[in-house]
MARFI-624106 format. One record per atom (N, C-alpha, C, O): residue in three letters; x, y, z. Coordinates in steps of 0.1 Angstrom, whole numbers, plus 5000, padded with zeros to 4 digits. Each point is the difference from the previous one (the first is absolute). Layout:
AlaXYZ/...
//
This chain:
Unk782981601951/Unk500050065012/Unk498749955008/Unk498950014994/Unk501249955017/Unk498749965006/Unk499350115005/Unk500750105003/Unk498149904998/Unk498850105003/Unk500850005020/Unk500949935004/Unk498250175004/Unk500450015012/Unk498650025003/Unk499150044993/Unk500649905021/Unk498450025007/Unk500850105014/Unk501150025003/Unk497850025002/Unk500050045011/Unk499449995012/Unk499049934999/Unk501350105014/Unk498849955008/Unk500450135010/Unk501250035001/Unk498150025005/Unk499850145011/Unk499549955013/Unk498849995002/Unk502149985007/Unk499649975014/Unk500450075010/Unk501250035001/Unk498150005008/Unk500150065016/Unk500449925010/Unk499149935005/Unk502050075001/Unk500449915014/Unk499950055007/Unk499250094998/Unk501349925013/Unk500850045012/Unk501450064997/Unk500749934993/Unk499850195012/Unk501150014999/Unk500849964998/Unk500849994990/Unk499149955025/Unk501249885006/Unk500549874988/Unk501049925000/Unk497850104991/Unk500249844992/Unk500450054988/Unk500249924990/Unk500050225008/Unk500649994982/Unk501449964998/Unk500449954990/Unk500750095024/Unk501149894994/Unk500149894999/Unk500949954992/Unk497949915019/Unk499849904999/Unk499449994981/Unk500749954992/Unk498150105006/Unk499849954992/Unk501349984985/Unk500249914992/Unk500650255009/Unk500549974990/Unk501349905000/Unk500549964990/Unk500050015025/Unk500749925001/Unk499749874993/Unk500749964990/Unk498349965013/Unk498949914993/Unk500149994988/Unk500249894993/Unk499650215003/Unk500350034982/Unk501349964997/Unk500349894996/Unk500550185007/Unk501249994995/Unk501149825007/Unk501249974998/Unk498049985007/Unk500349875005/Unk499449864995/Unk500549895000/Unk498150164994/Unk499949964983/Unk500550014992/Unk499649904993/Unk501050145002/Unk501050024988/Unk499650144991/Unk500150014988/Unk499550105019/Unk499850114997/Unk498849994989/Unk499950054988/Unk499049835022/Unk499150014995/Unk498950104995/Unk499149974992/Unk500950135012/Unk499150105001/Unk501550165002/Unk501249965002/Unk498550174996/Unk500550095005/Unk498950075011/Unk498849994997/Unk501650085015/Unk499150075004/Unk500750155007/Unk500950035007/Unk498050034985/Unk500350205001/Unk498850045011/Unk498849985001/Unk501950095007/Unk499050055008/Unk499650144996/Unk500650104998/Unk497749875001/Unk499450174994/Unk499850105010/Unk500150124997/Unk499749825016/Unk499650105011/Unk500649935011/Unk499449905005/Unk501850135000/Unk500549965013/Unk499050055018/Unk499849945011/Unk500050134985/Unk498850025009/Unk498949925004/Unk499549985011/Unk499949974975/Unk498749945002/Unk500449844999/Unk499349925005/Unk501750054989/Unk500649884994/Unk499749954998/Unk499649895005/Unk500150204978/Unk499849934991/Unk500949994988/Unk500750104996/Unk499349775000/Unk501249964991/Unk499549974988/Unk498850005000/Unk501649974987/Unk500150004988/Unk500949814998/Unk501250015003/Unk498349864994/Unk501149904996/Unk499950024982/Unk499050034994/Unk502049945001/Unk500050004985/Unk500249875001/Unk500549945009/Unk498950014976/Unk500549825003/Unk499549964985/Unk499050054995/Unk502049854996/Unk499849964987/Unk498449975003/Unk499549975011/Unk500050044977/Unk498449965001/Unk500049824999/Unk499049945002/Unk502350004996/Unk499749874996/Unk500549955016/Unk500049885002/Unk500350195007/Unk500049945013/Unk499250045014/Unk500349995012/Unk498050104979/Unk499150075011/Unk499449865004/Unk498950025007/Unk501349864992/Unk499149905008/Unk500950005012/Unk499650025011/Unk502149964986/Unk500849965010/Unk499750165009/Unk499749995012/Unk500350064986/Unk499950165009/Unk498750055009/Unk499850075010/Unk499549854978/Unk498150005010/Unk500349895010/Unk499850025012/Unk500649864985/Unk500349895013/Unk500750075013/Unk499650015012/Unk501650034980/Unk500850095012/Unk499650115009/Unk500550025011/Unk498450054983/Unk499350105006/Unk498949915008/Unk500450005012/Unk498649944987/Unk499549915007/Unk500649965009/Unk499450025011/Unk501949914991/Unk500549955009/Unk500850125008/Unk500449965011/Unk499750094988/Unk500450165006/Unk499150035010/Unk500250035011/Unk498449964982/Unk498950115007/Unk500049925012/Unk499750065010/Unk500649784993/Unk499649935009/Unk500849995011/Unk499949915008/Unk501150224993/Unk501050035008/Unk500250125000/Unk500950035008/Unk498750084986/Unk500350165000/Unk498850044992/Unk499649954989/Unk499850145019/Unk498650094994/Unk501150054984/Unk501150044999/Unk497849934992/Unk500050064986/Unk498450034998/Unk498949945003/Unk501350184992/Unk498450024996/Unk500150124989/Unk501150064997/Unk497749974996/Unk499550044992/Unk501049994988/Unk500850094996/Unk499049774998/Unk501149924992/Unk499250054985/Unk498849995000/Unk501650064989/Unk499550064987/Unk501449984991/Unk501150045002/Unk498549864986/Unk500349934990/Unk500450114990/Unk499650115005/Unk500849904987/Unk500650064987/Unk500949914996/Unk500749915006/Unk499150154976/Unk501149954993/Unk501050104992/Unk501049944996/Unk498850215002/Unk500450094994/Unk500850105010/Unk499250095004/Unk501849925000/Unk500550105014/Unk499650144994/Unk500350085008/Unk499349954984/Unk499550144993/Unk498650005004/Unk499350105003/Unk500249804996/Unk498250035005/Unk500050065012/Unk499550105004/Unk501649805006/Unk499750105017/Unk500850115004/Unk499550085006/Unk501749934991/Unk501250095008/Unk499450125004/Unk499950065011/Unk499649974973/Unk499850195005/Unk499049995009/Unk500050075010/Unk498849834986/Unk498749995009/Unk499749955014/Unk499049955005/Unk502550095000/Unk499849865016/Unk499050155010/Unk500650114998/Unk498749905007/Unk499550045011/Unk501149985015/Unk500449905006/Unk499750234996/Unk500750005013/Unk499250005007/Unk500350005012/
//
């Protein structure tokens, strides 16, 4: 079973169906759950053996749609319960 990483990012509204479209136009490279539709902020899950392809992707994202306060994990139990609303 491969390990899973995480990554916790904030967009814009407007861009969480863009982003997850993206994902899933990759080849369902990443999943992404949204934690706070309000604040929009989202949750991507992504095999840990493809967080380089996912950090590029997110890079290349930010250079067209505000992403910010971007925070790495690898255990979806270290953050869930602990996301700050």
């Amino acid at each position: 079973m491969n390990e899973m990483g995480h990554v916790i990012l904030t967009l814009d509204r407007k861009d969480i169906s863009y982003v997850r479209f993206i994902l899933e136009g990759y080849g369902g490279l990443g999943v992404i759950s949204t934690i706070d539709a309000y604040l929009a902020k989202v949750r991507i899950a992504f095999p840990l053996s493809q967080k380089d392809d996912i950090e590029s992707l997110i890079n290349a994202l930010s250079k067209e749609i505000s992403i910010t306060n971007i925070n790495w994990t690898k255990n979806h139990a270290c953050c869930s319960e602990r996301e700050e609303k």
